[in-house]
VOGU-3710 file (C-alpha; in Angstrom, 3 decimals, decimal comma):
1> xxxxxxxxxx> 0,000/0,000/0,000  1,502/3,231/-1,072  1,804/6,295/1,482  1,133/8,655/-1,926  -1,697/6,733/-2,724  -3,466/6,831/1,307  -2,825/10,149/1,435  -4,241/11,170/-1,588  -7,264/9,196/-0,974  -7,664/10,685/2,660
11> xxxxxxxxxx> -7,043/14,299/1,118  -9,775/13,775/-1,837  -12,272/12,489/1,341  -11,154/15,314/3,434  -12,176/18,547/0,419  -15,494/16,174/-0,674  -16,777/15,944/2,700  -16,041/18,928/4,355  -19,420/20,128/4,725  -20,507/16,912/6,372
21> xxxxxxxxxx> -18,890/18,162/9,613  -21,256/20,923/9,930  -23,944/18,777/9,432  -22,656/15,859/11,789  -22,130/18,551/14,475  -25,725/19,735/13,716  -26,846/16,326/14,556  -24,695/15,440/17,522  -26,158/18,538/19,415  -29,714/17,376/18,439
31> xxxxxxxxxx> -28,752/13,878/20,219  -26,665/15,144/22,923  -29,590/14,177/25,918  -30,250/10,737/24,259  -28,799/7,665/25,946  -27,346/5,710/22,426  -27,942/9,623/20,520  -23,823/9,066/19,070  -24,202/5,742/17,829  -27,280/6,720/16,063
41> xxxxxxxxxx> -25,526/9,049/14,323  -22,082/7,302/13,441  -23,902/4,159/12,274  -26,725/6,870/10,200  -23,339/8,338/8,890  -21,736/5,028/7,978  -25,365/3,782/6,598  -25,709/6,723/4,261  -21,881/6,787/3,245  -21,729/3,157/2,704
51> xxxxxxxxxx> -24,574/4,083/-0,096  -22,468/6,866/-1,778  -19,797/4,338/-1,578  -21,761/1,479/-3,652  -23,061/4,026/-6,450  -19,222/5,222/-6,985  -17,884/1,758/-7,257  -20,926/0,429/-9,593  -20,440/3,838/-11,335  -16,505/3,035/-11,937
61> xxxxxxxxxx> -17,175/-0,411/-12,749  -19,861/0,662/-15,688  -17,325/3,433/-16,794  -15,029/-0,054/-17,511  -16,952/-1,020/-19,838  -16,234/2,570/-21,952  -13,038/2,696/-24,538  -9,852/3,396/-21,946  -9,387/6,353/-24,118  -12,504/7,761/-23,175
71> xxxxxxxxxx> -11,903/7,069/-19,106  -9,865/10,587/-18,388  -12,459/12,805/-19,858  -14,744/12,113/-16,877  -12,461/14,807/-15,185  -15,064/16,757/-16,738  -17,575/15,664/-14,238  -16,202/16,364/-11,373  -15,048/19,839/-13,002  -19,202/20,658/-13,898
81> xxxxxxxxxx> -20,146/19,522/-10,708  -17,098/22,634/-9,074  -18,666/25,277/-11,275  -21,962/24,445/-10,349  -21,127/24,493/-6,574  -19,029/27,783/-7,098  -22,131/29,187/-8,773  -24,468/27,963/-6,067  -22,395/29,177/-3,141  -21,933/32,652/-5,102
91> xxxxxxxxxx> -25,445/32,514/-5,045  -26,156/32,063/-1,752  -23,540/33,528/-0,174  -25,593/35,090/2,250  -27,422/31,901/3,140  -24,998/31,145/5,667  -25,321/34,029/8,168  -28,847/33,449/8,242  -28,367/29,798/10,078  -30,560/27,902/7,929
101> xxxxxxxxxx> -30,150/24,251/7,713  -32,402/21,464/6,522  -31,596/19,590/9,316  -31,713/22,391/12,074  -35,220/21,896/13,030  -35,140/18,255/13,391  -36,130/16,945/16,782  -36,154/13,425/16,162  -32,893/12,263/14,669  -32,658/8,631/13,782
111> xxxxxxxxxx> -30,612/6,062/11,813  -32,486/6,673/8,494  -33,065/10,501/9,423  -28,899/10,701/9,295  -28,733/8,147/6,411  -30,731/9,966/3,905  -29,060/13,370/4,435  -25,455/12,375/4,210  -26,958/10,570/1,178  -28,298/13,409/-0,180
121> xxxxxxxxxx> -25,476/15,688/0,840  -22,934/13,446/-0,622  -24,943/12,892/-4,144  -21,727/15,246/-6,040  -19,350/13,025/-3,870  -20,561/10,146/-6,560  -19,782/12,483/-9,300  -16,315/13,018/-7,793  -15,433/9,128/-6,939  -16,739/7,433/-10,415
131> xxxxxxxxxx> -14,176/8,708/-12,651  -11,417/8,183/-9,485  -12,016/4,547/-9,758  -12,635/4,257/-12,727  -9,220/5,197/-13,646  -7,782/3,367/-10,640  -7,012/-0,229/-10,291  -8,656/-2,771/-8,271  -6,553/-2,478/-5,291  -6,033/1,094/-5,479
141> xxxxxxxxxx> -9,957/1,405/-5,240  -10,084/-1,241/-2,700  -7,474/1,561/-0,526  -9,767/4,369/-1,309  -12,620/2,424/0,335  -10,889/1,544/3,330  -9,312/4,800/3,529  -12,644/6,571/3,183  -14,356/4,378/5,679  -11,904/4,563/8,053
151> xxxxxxxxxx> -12,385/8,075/8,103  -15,847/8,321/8,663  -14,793/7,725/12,236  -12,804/10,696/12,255  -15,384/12,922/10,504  -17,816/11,435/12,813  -15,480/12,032/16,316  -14,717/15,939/14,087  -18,765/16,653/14,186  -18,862/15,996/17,981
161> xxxxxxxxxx> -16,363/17,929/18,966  -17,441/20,909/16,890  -21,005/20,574/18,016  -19,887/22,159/21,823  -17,925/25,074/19,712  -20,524/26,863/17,567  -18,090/29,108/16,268  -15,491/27,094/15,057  -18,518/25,283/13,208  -19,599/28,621/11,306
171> xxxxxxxxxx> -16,379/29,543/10,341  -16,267/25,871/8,813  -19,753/26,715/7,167  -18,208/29,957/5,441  -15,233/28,394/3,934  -16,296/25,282/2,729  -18,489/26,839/0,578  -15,637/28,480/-0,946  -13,365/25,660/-1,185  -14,988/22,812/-1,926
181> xxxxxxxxxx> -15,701/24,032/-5,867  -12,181/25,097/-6,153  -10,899/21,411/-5,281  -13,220/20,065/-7,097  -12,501/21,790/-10,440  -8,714/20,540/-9,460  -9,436/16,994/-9,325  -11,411/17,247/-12,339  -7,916/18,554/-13,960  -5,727/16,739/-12,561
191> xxxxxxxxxx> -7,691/13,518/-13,932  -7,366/15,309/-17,342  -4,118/16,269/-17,573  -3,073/12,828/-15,939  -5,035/11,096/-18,179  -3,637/13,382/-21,517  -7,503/14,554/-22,247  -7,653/17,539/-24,877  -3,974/16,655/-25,747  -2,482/17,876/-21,791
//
């Protein structure tokens, strides 16, 4: 197992999920007074992730099927799915002072309540992973898996420990909205020029 390879697959979690620590920490203080409230939440988390997980690797193994010539021009996807988040969060730039979330409200978190939002949250994280995988091996994927579920954990043990320090939280809030579409517009290169699309 390469140290270049773990660390690149902990680094590409780290910029895709960012966001998911706000929400996690969202959730944690909504479970705080509930006897099994964190395990409801890390197994939700893992439930819902595990999903995004399955999509990406039946998404990379359909990609197989396509000419290998075609493979590093689904940088493009990941490059789409940047602008669009740039051009969301330029959007709604404001959004975040107001303190709006969709899962704010919610008084009764459960398994499936935390499942289907990191689910839904993660939906451009498929976008992201497919053509990853698709232009990795078998047992690089196989590190990108473990890698990524591994650090669910973290993320997960990240969103409680924010949830007690609301302001370390919004300034999370603020500038993931601004990174997030510039990383993913680099990936989305990176598999271009690595894979010599447009003649790179």
């Amino acid at each position: 197992m390469s140290f270049g390879l773990v660390a690149r697959a902990a680094g590409m979690f780290a910029v895709t999920n960012i966001d998911d620590i706000l929400i996690l920490a969202l959730f944690f203080a909504q479970v705080r007074h509930r006897p099994r409230g964190v395990a409801i939440v890390v197994l939700g988390q893992y439930v819902g992730f595990a999903a995004i997980l399955a999509a990406a690797v039946i998404g990379a193994l359909g990609a197989g099927l396509l000419p290998e010539s075609v493979l590093p021009y689904l940088g493009l996807l990941p490059m789409i799915l940047g602008i669009r988040a740039g051009w969301k969060a330029w959007r709604e730039r404001h959004d975040a002072a107001d303190g709006d979330s969709p899962v704010g409200e919610r008084s009764d978190v459960g398994i499936l309540t935390v499942a289907a939002v990191t689910l839904a949250n993660g939906g451009d994280n498929i976008g992201v992973y497919v053509p990853v995988f698709a232009n990795s091996g078998t047992s690089a994927m196989v590190v990108y898996l473990v890698v990524f579920l591994a650090l669910v954990a973290v993320w997960c043990a990240a969103g409680r420990f924010f949830a007690t320090r609301p302001p370390v939280a919004r300034a999370l809030a603020r500038w993931g909205h601004v990174l997030l579409p510039v990383v993913l517009i680099a990936i989305g290169m990176l598999i271009l020029i690595e894979g010599g699309a447009f003649g790179l």
